[in-house]
Backbone as a ProteinNet text record, in pm:
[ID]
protein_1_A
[PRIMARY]
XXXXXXXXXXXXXXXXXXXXXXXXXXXXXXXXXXXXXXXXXXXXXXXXXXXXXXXXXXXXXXXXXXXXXXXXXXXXXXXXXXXXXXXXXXXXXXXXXXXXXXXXXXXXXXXXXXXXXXXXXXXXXXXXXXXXXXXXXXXXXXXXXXXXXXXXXXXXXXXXXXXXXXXXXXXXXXXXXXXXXXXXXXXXXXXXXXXXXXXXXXXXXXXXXXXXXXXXXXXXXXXXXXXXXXXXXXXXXXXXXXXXXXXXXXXXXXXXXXX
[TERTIARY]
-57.1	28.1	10.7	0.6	-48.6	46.6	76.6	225.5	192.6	287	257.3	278	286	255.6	417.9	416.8	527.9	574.9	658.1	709.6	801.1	813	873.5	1002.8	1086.2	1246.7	1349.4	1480.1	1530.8	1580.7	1580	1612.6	1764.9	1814.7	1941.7	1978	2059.5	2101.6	2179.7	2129.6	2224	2348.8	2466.1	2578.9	2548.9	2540.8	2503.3	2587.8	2637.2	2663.4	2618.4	2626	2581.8	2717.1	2728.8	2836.8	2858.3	2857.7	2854.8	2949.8	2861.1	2967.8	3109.3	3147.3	3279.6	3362.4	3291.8	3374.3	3482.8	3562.2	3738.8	3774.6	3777.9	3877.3	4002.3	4141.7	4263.9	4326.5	4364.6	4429.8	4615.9	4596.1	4741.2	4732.5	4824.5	4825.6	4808	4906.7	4943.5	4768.2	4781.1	4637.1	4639.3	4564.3	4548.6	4434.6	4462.8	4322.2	4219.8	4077.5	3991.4	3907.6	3883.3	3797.7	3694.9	3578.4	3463	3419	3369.1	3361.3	3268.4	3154.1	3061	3011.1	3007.5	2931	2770.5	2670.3	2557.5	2493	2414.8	2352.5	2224.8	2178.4	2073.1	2125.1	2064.6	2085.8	2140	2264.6	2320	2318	2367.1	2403.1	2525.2	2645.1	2759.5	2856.5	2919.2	3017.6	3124.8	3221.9	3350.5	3389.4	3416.5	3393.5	3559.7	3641.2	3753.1	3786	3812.5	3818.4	3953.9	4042.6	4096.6	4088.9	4188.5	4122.8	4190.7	4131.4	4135.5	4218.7	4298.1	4313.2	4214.3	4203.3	4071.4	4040.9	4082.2	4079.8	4035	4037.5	3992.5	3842.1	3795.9	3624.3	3585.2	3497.8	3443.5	3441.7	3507.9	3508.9	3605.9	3578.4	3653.2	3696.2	3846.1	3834.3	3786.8	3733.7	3741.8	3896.1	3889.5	3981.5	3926.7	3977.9	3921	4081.2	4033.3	4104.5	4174.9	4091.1	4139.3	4128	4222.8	4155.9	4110	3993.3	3861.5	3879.7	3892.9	3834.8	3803.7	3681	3636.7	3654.7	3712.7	3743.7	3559.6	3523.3	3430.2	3476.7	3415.6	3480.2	3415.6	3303.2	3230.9	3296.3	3351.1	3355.2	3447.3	3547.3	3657.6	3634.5	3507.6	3500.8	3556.7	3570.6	3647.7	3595.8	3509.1	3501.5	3513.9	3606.5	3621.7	3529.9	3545.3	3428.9	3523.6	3566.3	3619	3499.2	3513.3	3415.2	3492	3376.8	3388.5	3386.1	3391.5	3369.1	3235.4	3160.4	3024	3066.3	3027	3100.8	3221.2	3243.3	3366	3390.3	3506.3	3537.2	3469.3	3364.8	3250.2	3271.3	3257.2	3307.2	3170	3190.3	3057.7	3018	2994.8	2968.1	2839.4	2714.4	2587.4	2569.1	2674.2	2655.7	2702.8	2748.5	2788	2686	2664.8	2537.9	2589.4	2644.3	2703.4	2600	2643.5	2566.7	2647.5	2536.1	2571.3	2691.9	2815.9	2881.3	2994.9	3014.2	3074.5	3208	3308.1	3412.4	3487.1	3504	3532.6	3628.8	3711.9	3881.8	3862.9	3873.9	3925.1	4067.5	4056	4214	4221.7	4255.6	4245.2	4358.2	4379.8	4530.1	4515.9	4535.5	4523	4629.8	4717.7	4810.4	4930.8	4931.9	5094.3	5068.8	4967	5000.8	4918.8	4880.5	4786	4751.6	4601.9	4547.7	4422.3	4424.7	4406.8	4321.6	4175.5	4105.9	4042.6	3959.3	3881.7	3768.8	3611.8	3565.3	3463.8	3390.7	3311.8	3159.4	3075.4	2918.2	2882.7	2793.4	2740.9	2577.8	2538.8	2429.9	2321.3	2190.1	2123.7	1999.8	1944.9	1909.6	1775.6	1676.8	1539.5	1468.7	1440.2	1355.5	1220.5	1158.2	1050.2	935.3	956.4	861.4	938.7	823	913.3	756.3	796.9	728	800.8	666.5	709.1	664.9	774.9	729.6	816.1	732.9	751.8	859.3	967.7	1099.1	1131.2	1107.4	1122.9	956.9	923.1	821.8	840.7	776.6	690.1	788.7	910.3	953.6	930.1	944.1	923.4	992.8	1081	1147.3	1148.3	1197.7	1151.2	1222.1	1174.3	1230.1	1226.2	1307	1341.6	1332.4	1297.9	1279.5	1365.3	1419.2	1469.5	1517.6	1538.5	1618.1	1729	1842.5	1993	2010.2	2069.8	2085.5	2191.3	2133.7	2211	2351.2	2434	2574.8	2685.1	2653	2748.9	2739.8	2865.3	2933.6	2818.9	2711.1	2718.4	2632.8	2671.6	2737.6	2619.4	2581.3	2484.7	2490.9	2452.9	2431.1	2312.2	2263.5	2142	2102.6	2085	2045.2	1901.4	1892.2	1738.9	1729.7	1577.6	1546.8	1432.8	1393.2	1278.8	1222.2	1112.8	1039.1	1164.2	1235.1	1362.3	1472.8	1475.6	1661	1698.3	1799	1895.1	1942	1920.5	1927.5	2117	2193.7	2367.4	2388.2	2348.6	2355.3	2418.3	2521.4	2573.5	2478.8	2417.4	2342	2440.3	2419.9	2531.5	2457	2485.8	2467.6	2560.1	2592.2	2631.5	2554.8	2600.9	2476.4	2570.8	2659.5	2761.8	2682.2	2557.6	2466.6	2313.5	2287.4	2198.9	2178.1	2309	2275.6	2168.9	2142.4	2025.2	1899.5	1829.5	1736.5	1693.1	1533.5	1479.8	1504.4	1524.7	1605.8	1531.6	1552.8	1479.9	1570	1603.9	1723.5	1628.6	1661	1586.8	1653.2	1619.2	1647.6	1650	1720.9	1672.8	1779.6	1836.2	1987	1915.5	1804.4	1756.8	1700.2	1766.1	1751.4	1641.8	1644.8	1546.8	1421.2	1379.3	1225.8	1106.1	1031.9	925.4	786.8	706.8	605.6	481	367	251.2	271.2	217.4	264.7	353	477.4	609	626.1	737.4	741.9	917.3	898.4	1003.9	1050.4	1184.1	1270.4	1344.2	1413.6	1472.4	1574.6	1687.7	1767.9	1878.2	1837.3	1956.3	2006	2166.2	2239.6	2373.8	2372	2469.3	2545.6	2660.8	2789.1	2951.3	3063	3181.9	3205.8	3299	3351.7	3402.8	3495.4	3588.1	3484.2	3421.3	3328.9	3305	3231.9	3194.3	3288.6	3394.3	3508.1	3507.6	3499.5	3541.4	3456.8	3291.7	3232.3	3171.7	3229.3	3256.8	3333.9	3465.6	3562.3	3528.4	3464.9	3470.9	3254.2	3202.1	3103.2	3200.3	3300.3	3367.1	3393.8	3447.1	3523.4	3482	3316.4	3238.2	3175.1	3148.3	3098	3188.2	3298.4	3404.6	3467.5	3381.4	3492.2	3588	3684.9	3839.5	3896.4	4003.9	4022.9	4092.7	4158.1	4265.9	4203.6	4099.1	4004.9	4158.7	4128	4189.7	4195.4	4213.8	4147.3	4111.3	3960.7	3909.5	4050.5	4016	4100	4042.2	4132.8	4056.8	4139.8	4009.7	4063.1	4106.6	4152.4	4217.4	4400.7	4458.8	4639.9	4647.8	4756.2	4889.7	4861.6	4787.7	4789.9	4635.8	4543.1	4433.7	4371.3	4261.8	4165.6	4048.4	3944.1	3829.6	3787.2	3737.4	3660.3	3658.9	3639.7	3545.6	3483.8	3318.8	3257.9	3147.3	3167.7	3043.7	2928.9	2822	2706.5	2549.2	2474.9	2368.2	2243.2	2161.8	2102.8	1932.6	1854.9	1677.8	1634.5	1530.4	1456.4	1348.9	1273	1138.2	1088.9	964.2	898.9	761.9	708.1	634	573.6	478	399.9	386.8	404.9	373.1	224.2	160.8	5.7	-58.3
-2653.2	-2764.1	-2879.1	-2989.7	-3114.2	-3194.1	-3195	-3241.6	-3393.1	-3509.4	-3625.5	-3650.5	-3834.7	-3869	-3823.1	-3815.9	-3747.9	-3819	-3917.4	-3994.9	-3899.3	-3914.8	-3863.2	-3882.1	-3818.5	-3814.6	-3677.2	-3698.9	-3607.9	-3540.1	-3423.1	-3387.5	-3335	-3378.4	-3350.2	-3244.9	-3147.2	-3044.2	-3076.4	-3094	-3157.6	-3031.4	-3109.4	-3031.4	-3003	-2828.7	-2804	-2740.6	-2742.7	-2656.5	-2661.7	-2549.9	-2536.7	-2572.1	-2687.2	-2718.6	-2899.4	-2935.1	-3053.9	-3137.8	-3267.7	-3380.4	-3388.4	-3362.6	-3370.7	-3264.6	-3141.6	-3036.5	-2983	-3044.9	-2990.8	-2873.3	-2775	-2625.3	-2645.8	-2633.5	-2679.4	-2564	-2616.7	-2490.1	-2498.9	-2551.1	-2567.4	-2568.1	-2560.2	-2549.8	-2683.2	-2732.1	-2899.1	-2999	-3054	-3139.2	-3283.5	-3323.1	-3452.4	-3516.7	-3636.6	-3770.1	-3751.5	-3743.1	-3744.2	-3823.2	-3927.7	-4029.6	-4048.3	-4039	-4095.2	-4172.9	-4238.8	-4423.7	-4476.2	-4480.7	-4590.4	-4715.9	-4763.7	-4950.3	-4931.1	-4905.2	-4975.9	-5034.3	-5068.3	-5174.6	-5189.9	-5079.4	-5082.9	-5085.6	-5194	-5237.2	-5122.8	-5136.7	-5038.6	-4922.2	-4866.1	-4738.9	-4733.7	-4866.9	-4843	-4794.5	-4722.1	-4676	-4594.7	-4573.6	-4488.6	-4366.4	-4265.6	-4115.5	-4080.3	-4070.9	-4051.5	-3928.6	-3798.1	-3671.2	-3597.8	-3503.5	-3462.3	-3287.7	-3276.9	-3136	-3028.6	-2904.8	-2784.5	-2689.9	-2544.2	-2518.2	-2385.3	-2333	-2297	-2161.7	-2111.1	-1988.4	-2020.1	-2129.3	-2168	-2178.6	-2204.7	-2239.7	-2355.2	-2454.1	-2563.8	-2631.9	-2658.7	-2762	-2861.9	-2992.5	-3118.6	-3188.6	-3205.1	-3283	-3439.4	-3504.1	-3632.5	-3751.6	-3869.1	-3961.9	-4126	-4101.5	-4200.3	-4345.7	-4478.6	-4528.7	-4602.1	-4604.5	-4627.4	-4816	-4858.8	-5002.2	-4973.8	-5041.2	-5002.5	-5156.8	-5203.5	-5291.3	-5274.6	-5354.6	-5348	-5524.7	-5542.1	-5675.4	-5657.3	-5810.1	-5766.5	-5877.3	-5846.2	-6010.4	-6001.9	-6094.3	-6142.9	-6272.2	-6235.5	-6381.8	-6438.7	-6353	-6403.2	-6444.8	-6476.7	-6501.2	-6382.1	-6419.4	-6290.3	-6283.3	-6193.6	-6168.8	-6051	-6041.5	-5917.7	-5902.4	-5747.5	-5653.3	-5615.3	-5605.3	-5511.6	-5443.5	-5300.8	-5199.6	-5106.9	-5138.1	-5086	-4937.7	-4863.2	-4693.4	-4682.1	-4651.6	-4643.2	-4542.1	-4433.5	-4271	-4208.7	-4060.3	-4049.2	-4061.9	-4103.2	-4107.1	-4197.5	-4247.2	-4321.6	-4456.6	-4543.4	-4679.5	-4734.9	-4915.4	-4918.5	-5106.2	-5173.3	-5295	-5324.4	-5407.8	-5426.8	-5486.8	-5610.5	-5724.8	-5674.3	-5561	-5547.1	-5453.1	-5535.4	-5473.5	-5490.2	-5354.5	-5426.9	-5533.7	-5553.7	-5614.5	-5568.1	-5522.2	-5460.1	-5574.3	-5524.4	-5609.5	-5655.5	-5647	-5671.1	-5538.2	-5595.9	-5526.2	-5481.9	-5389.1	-5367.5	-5315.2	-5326.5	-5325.1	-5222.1	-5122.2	-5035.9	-5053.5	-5067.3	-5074.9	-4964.5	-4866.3	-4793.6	-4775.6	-4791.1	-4792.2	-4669.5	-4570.9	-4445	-4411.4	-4325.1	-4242.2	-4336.9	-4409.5	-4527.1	-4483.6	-4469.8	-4499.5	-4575.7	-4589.2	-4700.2	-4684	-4676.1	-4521.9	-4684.2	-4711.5	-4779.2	-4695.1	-4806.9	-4749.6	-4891.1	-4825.6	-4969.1	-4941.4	-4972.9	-4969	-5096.2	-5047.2	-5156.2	-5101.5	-5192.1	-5133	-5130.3	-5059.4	-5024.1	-5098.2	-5143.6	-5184.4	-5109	-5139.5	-5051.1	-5022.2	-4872.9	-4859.5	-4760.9	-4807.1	-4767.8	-4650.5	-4593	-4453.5	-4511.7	-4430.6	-4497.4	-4395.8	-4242.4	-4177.4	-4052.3	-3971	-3868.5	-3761.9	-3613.5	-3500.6	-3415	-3270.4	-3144.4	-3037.2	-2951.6	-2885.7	-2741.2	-2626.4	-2560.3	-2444.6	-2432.9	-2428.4	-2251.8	-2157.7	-2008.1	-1914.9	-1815.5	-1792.7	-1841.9	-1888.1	-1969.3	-2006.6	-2069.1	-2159.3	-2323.5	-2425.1	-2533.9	-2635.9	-2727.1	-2793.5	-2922.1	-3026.2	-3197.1	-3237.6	-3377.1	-3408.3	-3557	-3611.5	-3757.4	-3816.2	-3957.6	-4031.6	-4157.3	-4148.1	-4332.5	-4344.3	-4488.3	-4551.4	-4586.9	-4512.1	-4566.7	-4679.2	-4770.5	-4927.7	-4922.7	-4962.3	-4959	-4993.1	-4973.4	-5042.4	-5033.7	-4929.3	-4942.7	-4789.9	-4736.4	-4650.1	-4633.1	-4532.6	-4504	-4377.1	-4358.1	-4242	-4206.6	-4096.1	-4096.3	-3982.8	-3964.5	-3868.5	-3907.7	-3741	-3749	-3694.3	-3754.6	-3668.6	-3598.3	-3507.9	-3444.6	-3375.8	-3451.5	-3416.7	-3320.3	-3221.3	-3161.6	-3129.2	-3203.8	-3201.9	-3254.5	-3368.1	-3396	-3347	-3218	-3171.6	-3158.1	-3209.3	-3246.6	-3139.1	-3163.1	-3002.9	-3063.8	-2946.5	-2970.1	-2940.5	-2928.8	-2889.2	-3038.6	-3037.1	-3155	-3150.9	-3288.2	-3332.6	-3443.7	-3407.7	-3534.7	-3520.6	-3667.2	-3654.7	-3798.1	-3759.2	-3871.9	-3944.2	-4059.6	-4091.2	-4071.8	-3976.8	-3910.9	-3930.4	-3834.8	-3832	-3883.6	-4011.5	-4035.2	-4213	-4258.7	-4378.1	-4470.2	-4540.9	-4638.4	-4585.6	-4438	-4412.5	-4303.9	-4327.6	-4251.1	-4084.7	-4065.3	-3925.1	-3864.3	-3750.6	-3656.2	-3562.6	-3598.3	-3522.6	-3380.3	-3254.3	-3148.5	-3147.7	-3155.5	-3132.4	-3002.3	-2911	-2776.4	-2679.6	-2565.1	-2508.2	-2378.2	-2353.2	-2195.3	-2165.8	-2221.8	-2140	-2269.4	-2394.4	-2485.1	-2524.2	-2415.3	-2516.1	-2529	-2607.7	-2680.7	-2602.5	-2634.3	-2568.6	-2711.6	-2655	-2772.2	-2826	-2960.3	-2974.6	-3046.9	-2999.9	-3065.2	-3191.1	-3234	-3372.8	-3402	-3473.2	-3483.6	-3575.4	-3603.3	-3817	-3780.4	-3845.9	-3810.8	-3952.6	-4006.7	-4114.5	-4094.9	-4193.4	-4211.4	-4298	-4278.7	-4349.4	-4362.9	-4521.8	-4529.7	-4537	-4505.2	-4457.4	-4499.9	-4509.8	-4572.3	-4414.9	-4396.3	-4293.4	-4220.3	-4266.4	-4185.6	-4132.5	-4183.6	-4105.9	-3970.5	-3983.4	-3877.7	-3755.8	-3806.7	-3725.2	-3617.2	-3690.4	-3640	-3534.6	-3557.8	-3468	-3375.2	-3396.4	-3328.4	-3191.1	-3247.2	-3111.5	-3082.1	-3114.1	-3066	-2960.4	-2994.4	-2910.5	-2761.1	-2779.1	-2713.8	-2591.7	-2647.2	-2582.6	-2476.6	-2514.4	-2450.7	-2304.1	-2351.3	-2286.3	-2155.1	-2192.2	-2088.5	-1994.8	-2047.5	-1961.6	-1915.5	-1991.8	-1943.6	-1921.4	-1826.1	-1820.3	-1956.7	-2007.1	-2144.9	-2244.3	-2333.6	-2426.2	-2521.1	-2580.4	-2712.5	-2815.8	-2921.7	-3067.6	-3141.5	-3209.7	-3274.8	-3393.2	-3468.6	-3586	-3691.1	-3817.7	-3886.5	-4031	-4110.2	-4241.7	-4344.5	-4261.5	-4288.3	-4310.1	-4326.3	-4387.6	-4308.4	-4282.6	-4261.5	-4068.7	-4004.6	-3876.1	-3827.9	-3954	-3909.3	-3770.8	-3738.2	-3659.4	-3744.1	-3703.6	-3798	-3867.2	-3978.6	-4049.8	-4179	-4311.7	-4466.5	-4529.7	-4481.6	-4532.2	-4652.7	-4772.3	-4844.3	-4793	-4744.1	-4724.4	-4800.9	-4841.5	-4876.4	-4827	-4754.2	-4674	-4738.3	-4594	-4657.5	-4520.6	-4534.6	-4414.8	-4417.5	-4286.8	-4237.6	-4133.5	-4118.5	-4042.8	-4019.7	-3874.1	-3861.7	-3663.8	-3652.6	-3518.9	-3456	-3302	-3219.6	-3200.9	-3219.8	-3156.9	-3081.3
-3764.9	-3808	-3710	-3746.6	-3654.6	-3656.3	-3499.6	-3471.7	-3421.1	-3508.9	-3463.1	-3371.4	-3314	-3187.3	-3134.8	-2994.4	-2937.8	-2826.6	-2801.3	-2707.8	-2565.8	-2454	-2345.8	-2391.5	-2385.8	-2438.2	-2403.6	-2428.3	-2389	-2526.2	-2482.9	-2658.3	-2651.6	-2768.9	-2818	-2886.7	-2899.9	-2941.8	-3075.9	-3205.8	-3316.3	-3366.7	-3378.4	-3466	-3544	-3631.5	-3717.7	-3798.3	-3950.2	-4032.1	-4136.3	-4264.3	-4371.5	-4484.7	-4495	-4570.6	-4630.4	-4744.5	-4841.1	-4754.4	-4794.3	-4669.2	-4705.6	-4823.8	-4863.3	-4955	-4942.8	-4963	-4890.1	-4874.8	-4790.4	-4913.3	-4809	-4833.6	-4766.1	-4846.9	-4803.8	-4735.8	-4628	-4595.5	-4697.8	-4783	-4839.2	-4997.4	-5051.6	-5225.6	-5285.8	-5196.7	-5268.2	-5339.3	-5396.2	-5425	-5388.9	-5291.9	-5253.9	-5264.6	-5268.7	-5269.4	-5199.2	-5243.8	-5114.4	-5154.1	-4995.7	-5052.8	-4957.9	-5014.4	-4949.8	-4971.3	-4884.2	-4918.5	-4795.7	-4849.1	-4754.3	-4827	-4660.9	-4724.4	-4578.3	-4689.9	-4598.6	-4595.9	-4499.4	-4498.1	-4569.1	-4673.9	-4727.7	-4899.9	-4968.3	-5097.3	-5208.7	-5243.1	-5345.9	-5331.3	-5200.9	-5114.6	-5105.2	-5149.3	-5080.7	-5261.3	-5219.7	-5286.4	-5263.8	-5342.2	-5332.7	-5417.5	-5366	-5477.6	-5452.3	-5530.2	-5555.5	-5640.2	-5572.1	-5615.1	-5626.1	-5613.7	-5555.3	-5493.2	-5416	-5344	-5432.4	-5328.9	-5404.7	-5330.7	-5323.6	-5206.6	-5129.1	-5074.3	-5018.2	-5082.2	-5160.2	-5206.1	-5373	-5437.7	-5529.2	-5539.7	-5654.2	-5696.4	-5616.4	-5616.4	-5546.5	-5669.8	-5762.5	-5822	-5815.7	-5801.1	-5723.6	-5861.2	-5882.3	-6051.7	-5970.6	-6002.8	-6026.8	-6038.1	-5970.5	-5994.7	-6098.3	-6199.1	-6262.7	-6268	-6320.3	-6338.9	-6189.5	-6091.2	-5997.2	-5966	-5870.8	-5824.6	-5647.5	-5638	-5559.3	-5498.4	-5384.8	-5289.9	-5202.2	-5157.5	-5018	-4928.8	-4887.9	-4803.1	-4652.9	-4652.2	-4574.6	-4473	-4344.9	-4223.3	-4168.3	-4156.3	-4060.8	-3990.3	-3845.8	-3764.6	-3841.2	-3881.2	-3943.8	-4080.9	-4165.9	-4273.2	-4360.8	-4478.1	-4554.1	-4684	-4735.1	-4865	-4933.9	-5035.5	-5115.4	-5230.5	-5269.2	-5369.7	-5435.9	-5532.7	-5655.3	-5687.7	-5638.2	-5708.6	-5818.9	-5931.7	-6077.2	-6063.5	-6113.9	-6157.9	-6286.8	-6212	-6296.5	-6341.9	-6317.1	-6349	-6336.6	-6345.8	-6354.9	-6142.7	-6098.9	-5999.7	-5918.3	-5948.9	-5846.8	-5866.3	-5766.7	-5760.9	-5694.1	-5766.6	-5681	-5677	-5616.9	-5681.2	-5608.8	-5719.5	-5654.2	-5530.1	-5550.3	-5439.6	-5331	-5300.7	-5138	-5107.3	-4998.8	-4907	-4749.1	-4633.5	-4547.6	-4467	-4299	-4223.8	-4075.3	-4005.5	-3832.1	-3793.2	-3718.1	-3682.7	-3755.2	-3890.4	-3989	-4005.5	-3984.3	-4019.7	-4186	-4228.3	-4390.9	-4390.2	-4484.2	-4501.7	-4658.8	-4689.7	-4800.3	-4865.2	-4945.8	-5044.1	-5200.8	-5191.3	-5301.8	-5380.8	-5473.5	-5531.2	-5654.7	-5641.5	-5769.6	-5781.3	-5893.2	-5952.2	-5863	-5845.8	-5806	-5649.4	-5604.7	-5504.4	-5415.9	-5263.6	-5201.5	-5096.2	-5083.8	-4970.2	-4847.9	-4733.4	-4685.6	-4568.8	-4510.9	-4426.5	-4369.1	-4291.9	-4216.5	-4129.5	-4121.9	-4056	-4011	-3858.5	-3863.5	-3836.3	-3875.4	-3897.4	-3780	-3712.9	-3519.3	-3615	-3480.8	-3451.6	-3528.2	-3587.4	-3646.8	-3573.8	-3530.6	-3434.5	-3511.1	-3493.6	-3555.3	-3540	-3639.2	-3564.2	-3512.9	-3417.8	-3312.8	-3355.8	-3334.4	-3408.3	-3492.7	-3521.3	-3558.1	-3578.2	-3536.8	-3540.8	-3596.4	-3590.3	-3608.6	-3564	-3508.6	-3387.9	-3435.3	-3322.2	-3366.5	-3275.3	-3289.7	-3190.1	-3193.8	-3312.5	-3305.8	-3350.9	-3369	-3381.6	-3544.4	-3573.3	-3731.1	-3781.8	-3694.9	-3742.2	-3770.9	-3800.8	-3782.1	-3825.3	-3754	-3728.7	-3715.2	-3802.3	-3786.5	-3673.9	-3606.9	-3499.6	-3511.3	-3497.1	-3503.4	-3351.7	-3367.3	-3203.2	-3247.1	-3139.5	-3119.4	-2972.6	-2949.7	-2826.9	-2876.5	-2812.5	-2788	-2694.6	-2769.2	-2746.4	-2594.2	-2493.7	-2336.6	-2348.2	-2269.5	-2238.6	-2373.2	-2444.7	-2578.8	-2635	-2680.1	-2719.4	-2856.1	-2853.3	-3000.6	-3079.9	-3216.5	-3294.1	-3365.5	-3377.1	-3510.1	-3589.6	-3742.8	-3816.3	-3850	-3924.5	-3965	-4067.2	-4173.2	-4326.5	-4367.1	-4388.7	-4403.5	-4579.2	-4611.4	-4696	-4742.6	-4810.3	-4778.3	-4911.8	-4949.6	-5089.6	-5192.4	-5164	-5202.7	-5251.8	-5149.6	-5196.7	-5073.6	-5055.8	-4939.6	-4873.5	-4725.1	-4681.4	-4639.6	-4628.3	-4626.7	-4476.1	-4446.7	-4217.6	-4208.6	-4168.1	-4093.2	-3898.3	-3919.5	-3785.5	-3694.5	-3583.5	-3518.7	-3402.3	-3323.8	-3165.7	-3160.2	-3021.7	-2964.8	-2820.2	-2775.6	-2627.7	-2507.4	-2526	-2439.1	-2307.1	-2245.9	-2147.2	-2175.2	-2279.3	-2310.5	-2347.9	-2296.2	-2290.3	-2235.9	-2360.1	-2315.2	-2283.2	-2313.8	-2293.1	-2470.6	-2421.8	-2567.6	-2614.5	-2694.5	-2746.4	-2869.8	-2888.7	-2986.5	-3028.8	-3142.8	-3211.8	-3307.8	-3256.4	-3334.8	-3490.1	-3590.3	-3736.7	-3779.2	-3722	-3792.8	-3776.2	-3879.5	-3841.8	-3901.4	-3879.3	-3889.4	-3984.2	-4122	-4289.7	-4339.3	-4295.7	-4343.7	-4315.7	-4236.3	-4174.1	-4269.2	-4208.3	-4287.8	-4260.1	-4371.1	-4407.6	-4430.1	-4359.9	-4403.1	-4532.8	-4614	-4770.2	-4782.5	-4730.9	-4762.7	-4710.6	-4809.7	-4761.1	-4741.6	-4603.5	-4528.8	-4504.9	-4562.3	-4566.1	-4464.9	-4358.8	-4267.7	-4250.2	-4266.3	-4251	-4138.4	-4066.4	-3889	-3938.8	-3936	-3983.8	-3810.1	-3809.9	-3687.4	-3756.7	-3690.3	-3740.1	-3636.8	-3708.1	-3586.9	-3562.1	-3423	-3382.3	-3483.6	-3553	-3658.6	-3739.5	-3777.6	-3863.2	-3764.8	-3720.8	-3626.8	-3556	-3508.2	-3551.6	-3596.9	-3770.1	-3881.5	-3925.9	-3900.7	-3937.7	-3818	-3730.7	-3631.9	-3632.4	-3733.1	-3698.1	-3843.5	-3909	-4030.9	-4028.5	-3871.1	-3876.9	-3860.9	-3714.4	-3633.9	-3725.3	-3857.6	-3954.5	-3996.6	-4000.8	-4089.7	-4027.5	-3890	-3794.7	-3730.8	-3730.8	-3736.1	-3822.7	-3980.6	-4095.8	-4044.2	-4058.5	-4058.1	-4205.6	-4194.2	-4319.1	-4390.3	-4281.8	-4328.9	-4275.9	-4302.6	-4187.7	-4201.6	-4076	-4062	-4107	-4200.9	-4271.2	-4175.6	-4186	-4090	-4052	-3948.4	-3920.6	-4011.3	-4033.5	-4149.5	-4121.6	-4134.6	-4040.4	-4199.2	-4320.6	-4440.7	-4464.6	-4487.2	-4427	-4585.8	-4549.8	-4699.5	-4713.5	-4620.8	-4655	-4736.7	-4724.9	-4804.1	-4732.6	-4782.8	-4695.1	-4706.8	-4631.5	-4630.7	-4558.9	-4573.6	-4475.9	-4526.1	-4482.9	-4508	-4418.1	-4432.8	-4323.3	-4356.5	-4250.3	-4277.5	-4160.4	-4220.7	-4147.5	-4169.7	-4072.8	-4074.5	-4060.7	-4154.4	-4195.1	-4176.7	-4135	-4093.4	-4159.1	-4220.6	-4252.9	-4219.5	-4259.2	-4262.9	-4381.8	-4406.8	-4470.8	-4467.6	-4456.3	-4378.4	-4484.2	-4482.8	-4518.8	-4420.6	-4342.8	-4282.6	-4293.4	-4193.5	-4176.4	-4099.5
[MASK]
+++++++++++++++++++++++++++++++++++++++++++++++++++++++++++++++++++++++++++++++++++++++++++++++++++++++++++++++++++++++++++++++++++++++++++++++++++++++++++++++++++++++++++++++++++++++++++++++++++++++++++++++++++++++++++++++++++++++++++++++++++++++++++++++++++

């Protein structure tokens, strides 16, 4: 297997679980709002999925929230412009023209079943992949590896989505530049059950991310990793009792064939 070019870096240990970005198992009966909601910075990526939950002993099926009102307020430098996003499908919200921008603060307003569920984030800097390999980490295992430089003097967050011959592998990836500020890094892509084979073809998207996000899918790897019988509901930087998340992130990809 011919491992691409390979930059000096420190490698990062990614958060891993085997579990859907927004499958919450309740530890409770009651059924609540869950909303996931990104704005990024790459053309007609941003939208809002309005579900409600289940409690953890139930099937994995999420009903849908239809009929909802969907805004996104955007502020740059104090300028202010709002999105009314439509519902293409059932629960999914969405409007073409918002595309975020690094720096840009976004205001959520969701108004469903009488009531009014409020969030807020702001977009982190967008921070480029530099290279990316594949290497080989257990006996015949093989494992993608992402490169970049974390931007000096600033707090920041990342997830990482992996694709393989295009179906989305569900391992929640995280690092933070906790002990890695401002220098080049190598995030390993791999949680045991997914590795790669010569042939395949591998999309890999670094997405910077605000703290809360990270957080969130943080305790919601935690969750996973522990099977508890009653997981905890992630923390959720959503107001009025939602579950969920609203994150603006700034997103870089790659794609690339194993050889």
């Amino acid at each position: 297997m011919k491992r691409l070019f390979f930059l000096i870096s420190i490698v990062s240990i990614s958060l891993i679980s085997c579990e859907k970005e927004i499958d919450i198992d309740l530890n409770e009966a009651d059924q609540k709002i869950v909303i996931e909601g990104i704005v990024s910075n790459q053309e007609g990526r941003s939208f809002v999925r309005l579900t409600k939950s289940i409690p953890f002993d139930e099937s994995n099926v999420y009903p849908s929230v239809s009929g909802a009102s969907v805004v996104i307020e955007e502020n740059i430098n104090g300028v202010l412009t709002s999105f009314n996003l439509l519902e293409q499908s059932s629960g999914v919200y969405s409007n073409p023209d918002l595309t975020g921008q690094s720096g840009a603060t976004y205001r959520l307003k969701v108004i469903a079943e009488g009531e009014t569920y409020e969030a807020s984030s702001t977009m982190p800097t967008e921070v480029a992949i530099a290279d990316y390999f594949v290497e080989e980490f257990f006996a015949d295992q093989f494992f993608p590896n992402v490169v970049f430089l974390d931007p000096a003097d600033e707090s920041n967050n990342y997830r990482f989505k992996l694709w393989i011959n295009g179906e989305a592998v569900e391992s929640i990836f995280l690092q933070d530049d906790t002990f890695s500020d401002g220098t080049i890094n190598t995030s390993i892509l791999g949680d045991g059950e997914n590795d790669v084979s010569v042939g395949d073809t591998i999309d890999i998207e670094l997405r910077a991310i605000d703290r809360a996000t990270y957080d969130y899918f943080f305790a919601l790897s935690q969750n996973v990793s522990e099977q508890t019988a009653a997981p905890a509901n992630p923390i959720t930087n959503v107001s009025n009792g939602a579950l969920g998340y609203f994150s603006a992130e700034a997103s870089n990809s790659v794609n690339f064939i194993v050889e």
